[in-house]
C-alpha positions in Angstrom: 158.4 120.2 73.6 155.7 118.1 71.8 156.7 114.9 73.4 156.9 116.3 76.9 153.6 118.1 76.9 151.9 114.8 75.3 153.7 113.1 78.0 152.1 115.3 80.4 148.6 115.1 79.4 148.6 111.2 79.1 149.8 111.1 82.3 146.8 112.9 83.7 144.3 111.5 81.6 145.6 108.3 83.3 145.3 109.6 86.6 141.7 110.5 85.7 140.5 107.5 84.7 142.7 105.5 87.5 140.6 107.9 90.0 137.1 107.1 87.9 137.2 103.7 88.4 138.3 103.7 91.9 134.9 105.6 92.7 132.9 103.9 90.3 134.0 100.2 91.7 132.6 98.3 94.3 135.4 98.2 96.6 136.5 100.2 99.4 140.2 101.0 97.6 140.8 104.0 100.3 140.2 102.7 103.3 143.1 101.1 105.5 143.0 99.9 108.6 145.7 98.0 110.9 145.1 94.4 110.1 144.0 92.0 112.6 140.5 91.3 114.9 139.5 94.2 117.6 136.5 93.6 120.4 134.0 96.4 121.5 130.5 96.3 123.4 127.7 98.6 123.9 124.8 98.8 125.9 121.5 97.3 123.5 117.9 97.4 124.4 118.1 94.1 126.8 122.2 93.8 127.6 125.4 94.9 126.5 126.3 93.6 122.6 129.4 92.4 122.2 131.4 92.2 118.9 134.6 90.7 117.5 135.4 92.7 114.0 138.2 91.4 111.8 139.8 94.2 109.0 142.8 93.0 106.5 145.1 96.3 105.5 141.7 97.5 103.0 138.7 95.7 104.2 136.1 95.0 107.2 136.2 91.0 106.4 133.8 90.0 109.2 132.1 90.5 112.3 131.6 88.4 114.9 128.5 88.5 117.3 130.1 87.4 120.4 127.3 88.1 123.0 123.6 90.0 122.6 120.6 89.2 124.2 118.2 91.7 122.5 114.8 90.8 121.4 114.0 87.6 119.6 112.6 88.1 115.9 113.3 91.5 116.5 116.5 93.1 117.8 118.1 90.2 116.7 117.0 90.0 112.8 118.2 94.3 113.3 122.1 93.5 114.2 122.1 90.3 111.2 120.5 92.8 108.4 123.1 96.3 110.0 126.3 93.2 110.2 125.4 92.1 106.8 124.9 95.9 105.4 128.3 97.1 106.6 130.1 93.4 104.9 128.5 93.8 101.6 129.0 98.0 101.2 132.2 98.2 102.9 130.4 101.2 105.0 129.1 102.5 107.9 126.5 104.7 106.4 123.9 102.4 106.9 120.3 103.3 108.9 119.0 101.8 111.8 116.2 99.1 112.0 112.9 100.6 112.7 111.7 99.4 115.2 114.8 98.3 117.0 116.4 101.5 117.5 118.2 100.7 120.4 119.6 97.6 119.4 120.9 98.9 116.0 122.6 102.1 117.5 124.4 99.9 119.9 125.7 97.4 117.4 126.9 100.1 114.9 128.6 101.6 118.1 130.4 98.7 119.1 131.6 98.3 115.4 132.6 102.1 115.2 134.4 101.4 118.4 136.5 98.7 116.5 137.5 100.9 113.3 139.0 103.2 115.4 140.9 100.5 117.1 142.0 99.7 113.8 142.7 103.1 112.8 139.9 103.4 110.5 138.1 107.1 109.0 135.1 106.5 110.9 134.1 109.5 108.6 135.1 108.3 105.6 133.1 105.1 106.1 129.8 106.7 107.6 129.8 109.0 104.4 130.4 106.1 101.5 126.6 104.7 101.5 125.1 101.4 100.9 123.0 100.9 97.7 119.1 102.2 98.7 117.8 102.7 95.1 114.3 102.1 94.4 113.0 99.2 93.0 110.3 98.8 90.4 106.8 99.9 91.8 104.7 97.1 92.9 101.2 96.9 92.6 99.6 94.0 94.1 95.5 92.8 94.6 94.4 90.4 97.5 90.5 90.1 99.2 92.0 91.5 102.6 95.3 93.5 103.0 96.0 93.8 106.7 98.4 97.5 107.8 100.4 95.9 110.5 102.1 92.5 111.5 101.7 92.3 115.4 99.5 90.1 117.2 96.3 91.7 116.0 97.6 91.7 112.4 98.6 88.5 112.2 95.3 87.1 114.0 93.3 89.0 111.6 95.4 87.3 108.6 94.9 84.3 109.8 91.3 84.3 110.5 90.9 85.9 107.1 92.4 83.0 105.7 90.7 80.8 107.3 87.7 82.3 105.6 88.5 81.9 102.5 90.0 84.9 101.9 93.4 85.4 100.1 95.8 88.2 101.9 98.6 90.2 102.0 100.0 91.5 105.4 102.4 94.6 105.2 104.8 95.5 108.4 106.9 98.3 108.5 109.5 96.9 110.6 112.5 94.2 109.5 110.2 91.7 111.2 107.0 90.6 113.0 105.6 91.4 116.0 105.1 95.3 117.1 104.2 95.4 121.1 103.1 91.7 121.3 107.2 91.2 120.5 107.6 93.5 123.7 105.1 92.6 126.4 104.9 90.2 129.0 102.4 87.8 127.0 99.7 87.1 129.4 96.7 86.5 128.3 93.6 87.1 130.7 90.1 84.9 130.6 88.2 83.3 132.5 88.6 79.2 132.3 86.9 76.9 134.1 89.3 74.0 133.8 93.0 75.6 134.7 91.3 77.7 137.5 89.5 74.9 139.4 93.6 74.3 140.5 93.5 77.6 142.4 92.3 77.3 145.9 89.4 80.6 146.6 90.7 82.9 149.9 89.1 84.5 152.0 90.1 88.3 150.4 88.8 87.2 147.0 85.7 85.6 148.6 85.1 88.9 150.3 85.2 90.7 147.1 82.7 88.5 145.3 80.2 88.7 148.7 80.6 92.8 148.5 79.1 92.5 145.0 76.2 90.8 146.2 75.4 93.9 148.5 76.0 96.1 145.8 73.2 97.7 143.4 73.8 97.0 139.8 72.5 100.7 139.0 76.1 101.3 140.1 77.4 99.5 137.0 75.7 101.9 134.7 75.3 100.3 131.0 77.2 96.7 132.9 73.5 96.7 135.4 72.6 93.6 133.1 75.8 92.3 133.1 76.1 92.8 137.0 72.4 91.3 137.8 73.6 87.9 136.0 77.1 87.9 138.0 75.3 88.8 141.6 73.4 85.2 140.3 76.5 83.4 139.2 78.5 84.4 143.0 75.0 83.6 145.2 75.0 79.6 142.8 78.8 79.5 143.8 78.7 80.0 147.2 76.0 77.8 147.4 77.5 75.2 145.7 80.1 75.5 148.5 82.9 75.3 145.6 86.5 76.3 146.8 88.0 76.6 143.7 88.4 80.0 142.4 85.4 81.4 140.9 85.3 83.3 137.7 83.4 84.2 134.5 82.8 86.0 131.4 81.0 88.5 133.7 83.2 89.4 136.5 85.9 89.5 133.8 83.5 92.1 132.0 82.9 94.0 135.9 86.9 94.1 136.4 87.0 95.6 132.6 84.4 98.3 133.8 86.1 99.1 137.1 89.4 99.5 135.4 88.6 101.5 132.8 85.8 104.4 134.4 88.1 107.3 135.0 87.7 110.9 135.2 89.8 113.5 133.6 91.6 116.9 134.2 88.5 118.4 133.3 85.8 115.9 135.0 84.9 114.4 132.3 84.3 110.8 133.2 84.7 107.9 130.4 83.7 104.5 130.5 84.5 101.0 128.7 82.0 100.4 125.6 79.3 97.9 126.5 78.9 96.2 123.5 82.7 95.8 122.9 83.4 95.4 126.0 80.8 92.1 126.2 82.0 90.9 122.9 85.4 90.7 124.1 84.6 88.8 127.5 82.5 86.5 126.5 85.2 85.5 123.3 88.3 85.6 125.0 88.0 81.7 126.3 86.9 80.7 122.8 89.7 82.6 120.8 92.2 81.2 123.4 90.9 77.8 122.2 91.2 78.6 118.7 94.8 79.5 119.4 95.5 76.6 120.5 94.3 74.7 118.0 96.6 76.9 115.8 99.7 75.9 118.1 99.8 78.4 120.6 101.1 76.6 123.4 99.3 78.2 127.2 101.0 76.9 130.5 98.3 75.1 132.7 99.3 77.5 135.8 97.3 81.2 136.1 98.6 83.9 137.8 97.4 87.8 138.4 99.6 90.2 136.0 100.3 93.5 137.4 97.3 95.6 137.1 94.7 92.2 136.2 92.7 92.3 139.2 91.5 88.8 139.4 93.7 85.4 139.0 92.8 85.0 135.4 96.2 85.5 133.6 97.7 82.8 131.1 101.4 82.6 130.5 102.9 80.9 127.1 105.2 77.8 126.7 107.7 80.0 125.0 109.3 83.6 125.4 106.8 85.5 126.4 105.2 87.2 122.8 106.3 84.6 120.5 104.1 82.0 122.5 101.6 83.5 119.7 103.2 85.3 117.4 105.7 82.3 115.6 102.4 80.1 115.2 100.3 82.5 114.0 102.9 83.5 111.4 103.5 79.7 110.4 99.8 79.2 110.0 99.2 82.6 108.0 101.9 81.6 105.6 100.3 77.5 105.3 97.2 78.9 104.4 98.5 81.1 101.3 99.0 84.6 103.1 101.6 86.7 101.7 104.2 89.1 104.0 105.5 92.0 102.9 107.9 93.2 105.7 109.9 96.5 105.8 107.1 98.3 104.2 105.3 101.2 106.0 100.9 101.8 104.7 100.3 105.6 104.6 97.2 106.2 103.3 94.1 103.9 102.4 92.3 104.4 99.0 88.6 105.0 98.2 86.6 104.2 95.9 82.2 105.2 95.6 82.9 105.7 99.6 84.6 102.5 100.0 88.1 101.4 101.2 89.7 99.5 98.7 93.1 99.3 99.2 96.3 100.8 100.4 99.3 102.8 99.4 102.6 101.9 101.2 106.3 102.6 100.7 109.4 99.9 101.5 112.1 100.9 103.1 114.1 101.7 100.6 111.4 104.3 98.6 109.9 101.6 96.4 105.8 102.8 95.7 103.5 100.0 97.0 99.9 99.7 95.8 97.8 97.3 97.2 93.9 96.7 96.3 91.4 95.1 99.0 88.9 93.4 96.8 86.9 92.9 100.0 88.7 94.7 102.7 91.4 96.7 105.1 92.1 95.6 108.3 93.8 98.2 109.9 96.4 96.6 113.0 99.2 99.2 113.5 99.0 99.7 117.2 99.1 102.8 119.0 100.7 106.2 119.2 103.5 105.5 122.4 106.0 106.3 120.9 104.8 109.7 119.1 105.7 112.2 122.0 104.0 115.1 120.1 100.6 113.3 119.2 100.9 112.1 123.2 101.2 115.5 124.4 98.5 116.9 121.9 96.0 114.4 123.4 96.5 113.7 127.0 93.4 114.9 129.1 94.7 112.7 132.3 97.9 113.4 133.7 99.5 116.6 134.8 102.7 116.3 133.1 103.2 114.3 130.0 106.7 115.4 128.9 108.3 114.8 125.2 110.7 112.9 127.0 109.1 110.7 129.1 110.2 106.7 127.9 108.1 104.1 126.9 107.9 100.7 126.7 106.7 100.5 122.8 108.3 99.7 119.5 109.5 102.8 117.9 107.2 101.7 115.5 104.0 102.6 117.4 103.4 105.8 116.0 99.7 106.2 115.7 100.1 105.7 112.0 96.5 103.4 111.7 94.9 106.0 113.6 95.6 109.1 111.3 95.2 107.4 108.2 91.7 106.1 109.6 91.1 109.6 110.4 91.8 110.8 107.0 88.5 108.9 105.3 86.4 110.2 108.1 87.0 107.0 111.4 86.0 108.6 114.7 88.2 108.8 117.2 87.2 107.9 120.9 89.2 108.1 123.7 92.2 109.6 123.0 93.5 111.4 125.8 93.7 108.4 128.4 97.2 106.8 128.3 98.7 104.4 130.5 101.8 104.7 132.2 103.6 101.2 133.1 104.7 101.8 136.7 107.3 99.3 136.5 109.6 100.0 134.0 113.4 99.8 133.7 114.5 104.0 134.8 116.8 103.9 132.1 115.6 102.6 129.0 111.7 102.9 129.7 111.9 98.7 128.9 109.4 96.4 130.6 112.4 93.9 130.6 115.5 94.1 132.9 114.3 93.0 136.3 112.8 90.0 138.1 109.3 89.7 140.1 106.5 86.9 140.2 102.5 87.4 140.0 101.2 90.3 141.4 100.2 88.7 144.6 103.8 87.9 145.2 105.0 91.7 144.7 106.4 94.2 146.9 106.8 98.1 146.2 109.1 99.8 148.3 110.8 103.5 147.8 113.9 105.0 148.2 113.5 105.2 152.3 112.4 101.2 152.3 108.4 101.5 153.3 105.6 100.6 151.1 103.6 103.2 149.4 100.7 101.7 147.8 98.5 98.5 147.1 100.6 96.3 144.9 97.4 94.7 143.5 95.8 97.5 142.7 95.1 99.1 138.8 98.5 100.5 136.5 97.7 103.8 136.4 96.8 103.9 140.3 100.2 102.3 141.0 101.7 105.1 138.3 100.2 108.0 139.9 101.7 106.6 143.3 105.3 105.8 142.3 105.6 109.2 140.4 104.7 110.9 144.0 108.0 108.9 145.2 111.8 110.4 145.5 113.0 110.3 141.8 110.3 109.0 140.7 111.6 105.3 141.7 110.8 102.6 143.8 111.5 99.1 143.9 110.2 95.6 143.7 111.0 93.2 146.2 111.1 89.7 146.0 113.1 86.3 147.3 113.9 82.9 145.8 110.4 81.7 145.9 109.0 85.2 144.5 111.7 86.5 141.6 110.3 84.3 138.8 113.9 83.1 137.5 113.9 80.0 135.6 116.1 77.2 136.4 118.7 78.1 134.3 119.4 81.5 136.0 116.7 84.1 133.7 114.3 86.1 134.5 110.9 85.7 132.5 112.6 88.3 129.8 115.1 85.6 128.8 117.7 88.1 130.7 120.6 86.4 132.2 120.3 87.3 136.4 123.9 87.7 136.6 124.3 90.4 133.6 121.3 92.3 135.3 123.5 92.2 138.6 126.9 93.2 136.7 125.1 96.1 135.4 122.4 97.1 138.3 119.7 96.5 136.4 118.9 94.4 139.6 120.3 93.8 143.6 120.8 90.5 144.7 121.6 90.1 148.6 121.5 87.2 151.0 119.7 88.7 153.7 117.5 91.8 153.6 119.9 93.9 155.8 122.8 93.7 152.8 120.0 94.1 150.5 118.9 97.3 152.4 122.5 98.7 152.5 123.3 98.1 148.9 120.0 100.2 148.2 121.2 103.3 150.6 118.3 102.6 152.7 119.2 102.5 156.6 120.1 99.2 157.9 116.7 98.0 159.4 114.2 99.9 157.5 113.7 97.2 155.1 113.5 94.3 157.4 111.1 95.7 159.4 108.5 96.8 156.5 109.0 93.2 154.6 108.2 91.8 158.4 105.0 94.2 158.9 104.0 93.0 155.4 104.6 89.4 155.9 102.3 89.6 159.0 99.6 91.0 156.7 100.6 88.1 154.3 100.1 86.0 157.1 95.9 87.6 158.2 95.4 88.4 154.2 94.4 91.7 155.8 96.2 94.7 154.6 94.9 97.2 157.0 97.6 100.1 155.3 97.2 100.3 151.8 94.0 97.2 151.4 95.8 94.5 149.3 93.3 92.3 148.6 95.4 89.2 147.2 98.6 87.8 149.0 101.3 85.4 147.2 103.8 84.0 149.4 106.0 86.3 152.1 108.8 87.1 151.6 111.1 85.5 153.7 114.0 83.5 152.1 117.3 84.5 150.6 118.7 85.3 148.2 117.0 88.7 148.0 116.2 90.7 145.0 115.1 94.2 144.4 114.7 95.7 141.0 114.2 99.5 140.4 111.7 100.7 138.6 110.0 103.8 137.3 106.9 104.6 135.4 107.2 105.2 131.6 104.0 105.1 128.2 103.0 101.7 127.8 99.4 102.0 126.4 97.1 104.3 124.6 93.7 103.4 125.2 92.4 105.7 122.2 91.7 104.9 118.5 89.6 104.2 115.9 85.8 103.5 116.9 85.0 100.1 116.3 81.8 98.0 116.5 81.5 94.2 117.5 82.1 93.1 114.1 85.4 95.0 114.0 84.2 97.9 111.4 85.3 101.0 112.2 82.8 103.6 112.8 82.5 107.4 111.3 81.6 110.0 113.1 77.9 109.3 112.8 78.6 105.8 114.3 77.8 104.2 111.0 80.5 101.7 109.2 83.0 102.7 106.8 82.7 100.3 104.2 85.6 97.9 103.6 87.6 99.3 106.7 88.3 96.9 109.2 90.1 97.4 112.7 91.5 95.6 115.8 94.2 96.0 118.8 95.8 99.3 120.3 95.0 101.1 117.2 91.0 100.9 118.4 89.6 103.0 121.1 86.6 102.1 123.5 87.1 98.5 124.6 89.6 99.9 127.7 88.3 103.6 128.6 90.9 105.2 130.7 92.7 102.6 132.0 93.5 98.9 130.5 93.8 96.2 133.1 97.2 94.1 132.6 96.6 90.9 130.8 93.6 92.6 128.4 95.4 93.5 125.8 96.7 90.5 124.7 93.2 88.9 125.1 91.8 92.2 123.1 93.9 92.0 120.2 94.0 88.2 119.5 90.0 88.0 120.2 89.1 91.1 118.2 91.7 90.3 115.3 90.1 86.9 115.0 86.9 89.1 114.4 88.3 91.6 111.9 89.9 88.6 109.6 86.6 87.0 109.5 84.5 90.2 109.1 86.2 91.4 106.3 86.5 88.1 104.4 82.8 87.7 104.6 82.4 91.6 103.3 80.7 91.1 99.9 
């Protein structure tokens, strides 16, 4: 009897400590899987993600990108850090990437697809999570501490620098970039020497002679402003240059125009003079700057959708990172430090001072960070909070929780309420801008293909035109949202779609994925076009015909476009649907020219600095395409240098 119960109990103490170290080890001793490689893909941000994963009998021993094409620096560094997670912990209980949501679901997808191939407990694996202890908390002092790595951030960093200043940056996202990443890149200024290759018509020459009839009174604060252009037009015309004419001051007018809207209510609101002159008249000389940094600007300017004047500038590289991967190399050459996956969330004061910042990393580790001189606050806007864009909007009918947008996840309006904690004003914070033409299904500005705005065609569902193309976003918005579904489509040709020689679109899209999964049409003549759309068979032809002919005159006697590209007239065809989603919020912190956010007696909050879509005033209601770029590079070249000078 002894023996056998002694027996008995060894046994299960054995057992025990066989099952304790199974748990307690590093391995992955339960899983099995049917050995060999498996394929999946899944639809990502930009295209479909495809993925080879290779499992022995107890592991996951690799995976294999095969295809992606998400965003570079962004969705990209998200599938590497998701791929690497699931390798090192065996598991699939690892988070997504903030701010590249869509790319991080879709990869963990296509793996989950592959571990059931391979007969894998999907469960099992989702519930056995990676290691996210904290680490030890990190206090840190610089002069400047900038809340935000996108192209106001990084500006700002580097302009700090410049000055003298030593820095830390913190981003809350795997890497660099925020909206610059996403947007389209242009930048808009006037420039003498690239514009003097763009031949002045006769619609633009009308504009600039209607100005000279006008009375400045009009302009309201911009009377100054306007009485100095209605001088520069009457010396141009008499110069009897044909060049296109432009300046800091019809830049400034355009500004005005775009941005005096009128709420719900009635309330007007219009673009802050001071900032709004600070920014025009810097925009050539930061652009400069820029370059000197490395920022490489094509010699070619075009209109961007919603710019109002020829005065756009497109990068040498994909789009964003034209500015963004020499701003971060010369940030890092001149000392600055980068502390990525870590999120600011509330500034510290001091005698009624900012003086630093309190952040957490991603995986709950306590950041302190002390400003000896100052904050610069750079997190963008509040696109993609639905709540905070419901709470605010004084300008459209409807905006509904579910309405996309073209924005990081990241843009959350986190700068503006921790601004608004030490007492920041707020200034326009119900005006949002809808992008009119963004992908219907993902909200994305990527996914199609279309030239300058003079080259563009909007048609809807029945094949007619609907609005003036050339016209401001939120006009074009309000238009295509009156349309069937909400959709409409661009229409272009060969000479208009903007695809590069090796078969992409501006995006770095491949054409024929966007084709393969209708992201885009792609006919020979407009009549297959038409018929692939659902339209009737010569609807089409005969509106691209009619608007040829008022290509032809530069008279748009229908909807009064007042710039024409080329027609529209040789195959292949393309038409890309398109839908209006967020793209901007023109509301923020108050600023003044020096960058220093204002309280709620307009004065300066000492030691709290502020530039890009987190700042409110420079844009009004409406933000003309090609501004923002311009606004956040010119203003976070102001805010570096402002608070390294703060004594």
């Amino acid at each position: 009897m002894f023996r056998k119960k002694n027996s008995v109990i060894i046994c299960l103490i054995l057992c025990f400590a066989m099952t304790f170290m199974v748990a307690c080890s590093g391995g992955n001793s339960e899983a099995s899987f049917k050995a060999g490689t498996y394929t999946a893909e899944e639809k990502g941000n930009s295209d479909t993600i495809k993925v080879e994963v290779t499992f022995s009998e107890t592991e996951i021993t690799d995976i294999n990108i095969v295809s992606q094409a998400e965003t570079p620096g962004l969705g990209d560094v998200a599938i590497e850090k998701i791929k690497e997670d699931i390798l090192s912990g065996q598991t699939l209980g690892v988070d997504e990437v903030s701010g590249a949501t869509y790319s991080s679901v879709a990869f963990l997808a296509a793996v989950i697809d592959c571990v059931e191939q391979a007969g894998g407990d999907v469960e099992a694996l989702k519930n056995k999570k990676a290691d996210s202890s904290k680490g030890k908390a990190i206090e840190k002092t610089a002069d400047v501490i900038v809340v935000g790595g996108g192209g106001a951030g990084l500006a700002a960093a580097v302009s700090a620098a410049e000055n003298g200043a030593s820095v830390i940056l913190i981003e809350k996202s795997i890497a660099l970039g925020g909206n610059t990443l996403r947007s389209g890149g242009g930048y808009n200024t006037y420039d003498p020497e690239r514009q003097e290759s763009i031949e002045m018509n006769d619609t633009l020459l009308k504009e600039l002679k209607g100005y000279l009839e006008a009375d400045p009174k009009e302009y309201g604060d911009f009377a100054p402003t306007f009485e100095v252009l209605q001088g520069q037009i009457e010396d141009y015309i008499k110069s009897g240059d044909t060049s296109l004419f432009d300046s800091a001051e019809l830049h400034a007018i355009h500004t005005y125009i775009g941005g005096k809207r009128t709420d719900l209510e009635g309330n007007e609101i219009t673009v802050d003079y001071e900032l709004v002159k600070t920014y025009t008249s810097n925009t050539l000389p930061t652009l400069n700057w820029l370059e000197d940094i490395g920022v490489g600007i094509r010699d070619d300017v075009s209109t961007i959708l919603g710019a109002l004047w020829p005065r756009s500038h497109m990068g040498d590289k994909h789009l964003g990172t034209t500015f963004l991967d020499p701003l971060e190399k010369k940030a890092v050459e001149l000392g600055a430090e980068i502390m990525l996956e870590t999120s600011g969330e509330e500034l510290i004061e001091k005698d009624g001072k900012v003086v630093g910042v309190k952040a957490t990393k991603s995986d709950g580790t306590s950041v302190t960070l002390n400003a000896s001189k100052g904050v610069v606050m750079a997190t963008g806007g509040f696109g993609e909070n639905p709540e905070m864009r419901q709470k605010y909007n004084v300008y459209w009918p409807e905006m509904p929780l579910t309405m996309k947008s073209t924005n990081t996840p990241n843009a959350t309006g986190d700068g503006i309420v921790m601004g608004e904690k030490v007492g920041a004003n707020l200034v326009g914070m119900g005006f949002i801008q809808l992008m009119p033409s963004s992908h219907p299904e993902t909200g994305a500005l990527s996914g199609g293909v279309w030239g300058s705005a003079e080259t563009q065609v909007f048609v809807n569902k029945e094949g007619k035109r609907f609005v003036n193309e050339y016209s401001e976003r939120d006009v074009l918005a309000k238009a295509a949202l009156l349309q069937e579904d909400q959709l409409f489509y661009i229409i272009c040709d060969e000479n208009t779609a903007g695809i590069t020689p090796d078969g992409k679109n501006i995006w770095g899209d491949n054409i024929e994925d966007l084709i393969a999964n209708k992201s885009i049409y792609k006919a020979d003549t407009l009549e297959n076009l038409a018929k692939q759309l659902g339209m009737s068979d010569d609807a089409l032809v005969k509106e691209i015909d009619k608007y040829n002919g008022f290509s032809e005159k530069e008279n748009d006697p229908e909807f009064g476009k007042s710039n024409f590209g080329a027609k529209i007239e040789t195959g292949p065809f393309y038409a890309t649907p398109r839908s209006p989603s967020v793209h901007h919020t023109m509301g923020g912190l108050a600023i003044d020219t020096s960058a220093r956010v204002l309280d709620e007696n307009n004065k300066p909050i000492s030691g709290l600095y502020a530039a890009g879509e987190v700042t409110g005033g420079i844009h009004a209601g409406n933000r003309l395409g090609g501004n923002a770029i311009s606004d956040i590079m010119t203003f976070g070249k102001i805010s570096g240098e402002s608070a390294a000078k703060q004594k």
